[in-house]
C-alpha positions as CSV (number, residue, x, y, z in Angstrom):
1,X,-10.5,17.0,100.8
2,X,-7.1,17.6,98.6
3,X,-4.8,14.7,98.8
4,X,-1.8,14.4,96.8
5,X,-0.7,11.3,95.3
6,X,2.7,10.8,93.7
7,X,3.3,8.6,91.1
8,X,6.8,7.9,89.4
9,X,7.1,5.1,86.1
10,X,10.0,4.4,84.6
11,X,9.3,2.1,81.3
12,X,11.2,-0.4,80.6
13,X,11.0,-4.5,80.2
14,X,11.9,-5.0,83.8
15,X,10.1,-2.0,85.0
16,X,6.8,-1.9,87.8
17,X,4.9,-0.1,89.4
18,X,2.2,-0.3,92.1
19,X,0.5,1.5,94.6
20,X,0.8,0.3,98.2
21,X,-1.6,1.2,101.1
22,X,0.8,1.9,104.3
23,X,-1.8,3.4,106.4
24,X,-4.4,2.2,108.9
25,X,-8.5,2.1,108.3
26,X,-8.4,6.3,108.4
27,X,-5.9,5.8,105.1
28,X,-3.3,8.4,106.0
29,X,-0.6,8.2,103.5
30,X,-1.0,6.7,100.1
31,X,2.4,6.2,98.1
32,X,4.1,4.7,94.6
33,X,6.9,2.7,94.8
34,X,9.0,1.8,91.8
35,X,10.1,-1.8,91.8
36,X,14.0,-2.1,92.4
37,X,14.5,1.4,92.9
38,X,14.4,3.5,95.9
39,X,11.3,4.8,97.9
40,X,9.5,7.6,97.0
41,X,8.9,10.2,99.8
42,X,5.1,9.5,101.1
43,X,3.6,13.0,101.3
44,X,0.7,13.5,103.9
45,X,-3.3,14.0,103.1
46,X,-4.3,17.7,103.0
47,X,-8.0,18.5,103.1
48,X,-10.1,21.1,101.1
49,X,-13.1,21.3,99.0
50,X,-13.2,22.7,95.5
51,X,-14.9,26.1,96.2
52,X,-17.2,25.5,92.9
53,X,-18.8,22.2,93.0
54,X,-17.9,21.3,96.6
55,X,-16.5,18.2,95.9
56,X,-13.3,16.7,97.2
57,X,-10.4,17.4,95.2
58,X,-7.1,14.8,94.4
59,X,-4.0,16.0,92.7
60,X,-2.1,13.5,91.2
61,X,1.2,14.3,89.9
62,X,3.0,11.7,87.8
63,X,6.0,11.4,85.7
64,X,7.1,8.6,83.2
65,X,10.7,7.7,82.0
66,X,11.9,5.7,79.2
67,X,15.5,4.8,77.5
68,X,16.0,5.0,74.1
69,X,18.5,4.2,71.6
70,X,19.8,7.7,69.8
71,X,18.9,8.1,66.4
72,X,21.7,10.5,65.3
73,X,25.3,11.2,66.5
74,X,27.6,14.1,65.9
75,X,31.5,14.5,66.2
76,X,34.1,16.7,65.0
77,X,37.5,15.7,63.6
78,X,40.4,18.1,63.9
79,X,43.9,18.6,62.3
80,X,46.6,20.5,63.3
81,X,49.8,21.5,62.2
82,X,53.3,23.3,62.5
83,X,55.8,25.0,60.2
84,X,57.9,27.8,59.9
85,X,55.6,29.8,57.8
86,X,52.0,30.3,57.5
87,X,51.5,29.4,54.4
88,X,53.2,25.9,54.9
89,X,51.4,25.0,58.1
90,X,48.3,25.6,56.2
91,X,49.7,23.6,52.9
92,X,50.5,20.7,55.1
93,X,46.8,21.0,56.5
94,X,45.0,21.4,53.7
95,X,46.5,18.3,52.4
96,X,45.6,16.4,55.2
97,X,41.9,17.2,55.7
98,X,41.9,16.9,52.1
99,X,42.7,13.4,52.7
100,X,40.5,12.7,55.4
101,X,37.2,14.2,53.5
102,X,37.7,11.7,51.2
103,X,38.5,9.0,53.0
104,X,34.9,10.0,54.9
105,X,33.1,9.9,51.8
106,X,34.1,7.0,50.4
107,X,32.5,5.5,54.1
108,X,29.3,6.6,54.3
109,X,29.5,9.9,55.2
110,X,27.5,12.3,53.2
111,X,28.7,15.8,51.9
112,X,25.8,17.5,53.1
113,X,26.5,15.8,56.5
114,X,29.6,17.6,57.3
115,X,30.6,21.4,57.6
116,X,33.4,22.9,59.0
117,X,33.0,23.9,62.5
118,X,36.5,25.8,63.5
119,X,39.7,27.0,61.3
120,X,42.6,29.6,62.3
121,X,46.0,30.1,61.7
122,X,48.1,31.4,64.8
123,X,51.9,32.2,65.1
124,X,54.4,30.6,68.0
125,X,56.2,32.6,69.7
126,X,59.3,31.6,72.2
127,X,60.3,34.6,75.0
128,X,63.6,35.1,74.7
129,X,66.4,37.8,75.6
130,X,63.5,39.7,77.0
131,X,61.2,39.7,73.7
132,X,58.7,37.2,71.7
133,X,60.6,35.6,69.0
134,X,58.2,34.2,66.5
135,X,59.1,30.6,66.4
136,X,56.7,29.3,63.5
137,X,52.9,29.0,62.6
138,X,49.8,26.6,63.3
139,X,47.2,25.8,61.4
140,X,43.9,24.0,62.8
141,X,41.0,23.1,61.0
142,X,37.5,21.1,62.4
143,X,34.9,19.4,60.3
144,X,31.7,18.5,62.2
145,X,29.5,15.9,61.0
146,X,26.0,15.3,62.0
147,X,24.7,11.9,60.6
148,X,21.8,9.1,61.3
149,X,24.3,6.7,60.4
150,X,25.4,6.1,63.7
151,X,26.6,2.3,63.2
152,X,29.6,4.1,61.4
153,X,31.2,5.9,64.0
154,X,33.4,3.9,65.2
155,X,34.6,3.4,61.4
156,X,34.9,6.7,60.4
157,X,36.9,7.7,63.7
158,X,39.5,5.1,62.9
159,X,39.7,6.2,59.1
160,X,40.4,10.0,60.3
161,X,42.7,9.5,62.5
162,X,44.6,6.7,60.2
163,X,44.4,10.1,57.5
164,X,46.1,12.1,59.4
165,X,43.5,14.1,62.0
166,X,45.0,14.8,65.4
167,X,41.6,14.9,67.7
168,X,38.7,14.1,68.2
169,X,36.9,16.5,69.6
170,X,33.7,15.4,70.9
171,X,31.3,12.0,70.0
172,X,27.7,13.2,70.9
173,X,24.8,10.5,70.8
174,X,20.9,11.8,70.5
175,X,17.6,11.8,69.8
176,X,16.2,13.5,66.5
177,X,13.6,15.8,66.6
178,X,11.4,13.8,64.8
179,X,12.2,10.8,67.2
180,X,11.5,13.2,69.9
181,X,8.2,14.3,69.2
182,X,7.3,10.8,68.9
183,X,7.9,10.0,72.2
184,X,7.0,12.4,73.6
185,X,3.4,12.1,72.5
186,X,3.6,8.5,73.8
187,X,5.1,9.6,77.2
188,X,1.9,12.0,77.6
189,X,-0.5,9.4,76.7
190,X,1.3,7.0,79.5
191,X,1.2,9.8,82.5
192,X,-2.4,10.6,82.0
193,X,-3.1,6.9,82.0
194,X,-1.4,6.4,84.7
195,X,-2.3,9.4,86.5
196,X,-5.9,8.4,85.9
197,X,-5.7,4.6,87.0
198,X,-3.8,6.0,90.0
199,X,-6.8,8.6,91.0
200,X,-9.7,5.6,90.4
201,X,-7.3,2.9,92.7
202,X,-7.0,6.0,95.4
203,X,-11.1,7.6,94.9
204,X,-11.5,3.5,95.4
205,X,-9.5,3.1,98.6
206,X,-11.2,6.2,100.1
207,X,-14.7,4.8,99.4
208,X,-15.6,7.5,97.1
209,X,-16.2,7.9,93.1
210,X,-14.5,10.0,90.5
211,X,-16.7,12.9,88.9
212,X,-14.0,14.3,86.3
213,X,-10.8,16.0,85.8
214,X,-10.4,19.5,87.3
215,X,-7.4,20.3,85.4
216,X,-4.1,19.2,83.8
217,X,-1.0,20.9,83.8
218,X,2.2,19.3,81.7
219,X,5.6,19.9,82.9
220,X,8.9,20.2,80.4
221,X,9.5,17.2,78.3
222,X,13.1,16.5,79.5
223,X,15.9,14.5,77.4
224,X,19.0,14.2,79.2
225,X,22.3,14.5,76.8
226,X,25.8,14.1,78.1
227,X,28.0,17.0,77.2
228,X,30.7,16.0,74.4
229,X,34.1,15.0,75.9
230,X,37.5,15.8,73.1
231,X,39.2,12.7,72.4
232,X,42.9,13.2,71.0
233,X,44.9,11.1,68.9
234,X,46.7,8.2,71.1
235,X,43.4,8.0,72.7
236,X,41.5,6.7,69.7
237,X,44.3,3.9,68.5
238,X,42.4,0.9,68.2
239,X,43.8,-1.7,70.9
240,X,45.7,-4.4,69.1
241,X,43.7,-7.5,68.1
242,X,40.6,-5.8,66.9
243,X,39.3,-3.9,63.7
244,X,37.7,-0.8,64.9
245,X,37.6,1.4,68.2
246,X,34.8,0.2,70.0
247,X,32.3,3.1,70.1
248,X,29.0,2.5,72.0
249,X,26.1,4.8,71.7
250,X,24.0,3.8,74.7
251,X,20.8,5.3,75.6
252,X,19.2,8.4,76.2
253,X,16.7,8.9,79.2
254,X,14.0,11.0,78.4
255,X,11.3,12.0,80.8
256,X,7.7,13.7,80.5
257,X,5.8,15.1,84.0
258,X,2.4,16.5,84.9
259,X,-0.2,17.1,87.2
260,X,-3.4,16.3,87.3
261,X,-6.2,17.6,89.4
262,X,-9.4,15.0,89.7
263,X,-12.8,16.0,91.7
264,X,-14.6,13.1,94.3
265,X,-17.5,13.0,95.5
């Protein structure tokens, strides 16, 4: 017999799970249901013996979610600026980022926490009397910083942009690799414990015992990330009354599947 039994776990403090018997004494449909969330598909018994040892064969496949806090963030500050020549646009810019490096560093930020992600220098042009008349030059220049101070992000945005930078151009939140591996290892531990108690509870139901895994196969450890959004410059005022802009990191969802293959006798 090969019956399939999925199982779904989100972790969490207010999170549950249990297994429910919806089926009458021939036990056609055995499901998991997440507490407070919706229900998952119940998929039918299929039967078949493992060719090798004859025994009945029960494929679990499970997958575990968690939230947690990011340990790093990244975001870019940029500065832009117009004159009549190159060399004054780019005067004019240099000054400022000059201005908003230091005001960085003297924040928290660490040199060997920023780089400089973009910089060019572009004429403007205005069509007129049939041709391009060059009208002046821009200058833009990007700094990225990648930090584990993430507490300070909302402080160094408001000091940028108080020195003189003109965007914003993305606030990213995530995990660290080493944060990562982490929990992934615990998310692993979880399925096959759960994937386990949830072949015993079904082997239990059916009236038969567990001999032993057949098999385990683990799926792509998935951390979801939302894409960086650009922020400009009247955007990222603080409202009046309060200190900073209020920057929230959130949580990152993160989830580890597999399947499992257990024989029955």
């Amino acid at each position: 017999m090969n019956i399939f039994v999925p199982l779904i776990l989100v972790v969490g403090i207010s999170s549950t799970v249990y297994l429910s018997n919806l089926c009458n004494s021939s036990i056609e449909h055995i499901y998991a249901e997440q507490y407070k969330a919706s229900q998952v598909p119940t998929t039918p018994l299929a039967q078949s013996r493992d060719n090798n040892t004859n025994n009945t064969v029960l494929s679990v496949p499970t997958t575990v979610v968690a939230d947690i806090k990011p340990d790093r963030v990244s975001l870019a500050f940029g500065v832009e600026t117009t004159n009549k020549t190159a060399g004054e646009a780019l005067n004019r810019n240099s000054d400022l980022m000059t201005k908003i490096l230091s005001g960085l560093y003297s924040n928290g930020v660490r040199q060997n926490e920023t780089s400089t992600s973009a910089f060019s220098i572009s004429p403007n042009y205005n069509y007129s009397q049939g041709r391009n008349m060059v009208t002046g030059f821009s200058a833009t220049n990007s700094i990225l910083i990648r930090s584990s101070n993430i507490n300070s992000t909302a402080r160094w945005i408001d000091n940028a942009i108080s020195s003189g930078a003109t965007s914003v151009d993305g606030v990213v939140f995530e995990l660290s690799g080493k944060k990562l591996d982490g929990i992934k290892n615990t998310l692993i531990k979880q399925a096959i414990n759960n994937a386990k108690n949830s072949a015993y509870i079904t082997a239990s139901l059916l009236g038969m015992k567990m001999v032993g895994i057949k098999s385990l196969y683990i799926n792509d450890f998935e951390n979801a990330v939302t894409n960086p959004q650009p922020f400009f410059k009247s955007s990222l005022a603080a409202p009046a009354g309060t200190n900073t802009t209020p920057i929230i990191s959130g949580e990152q969802r993160v989830s580890m599947s597999l399947m499992t293959t257990w024989l029955m006798k």
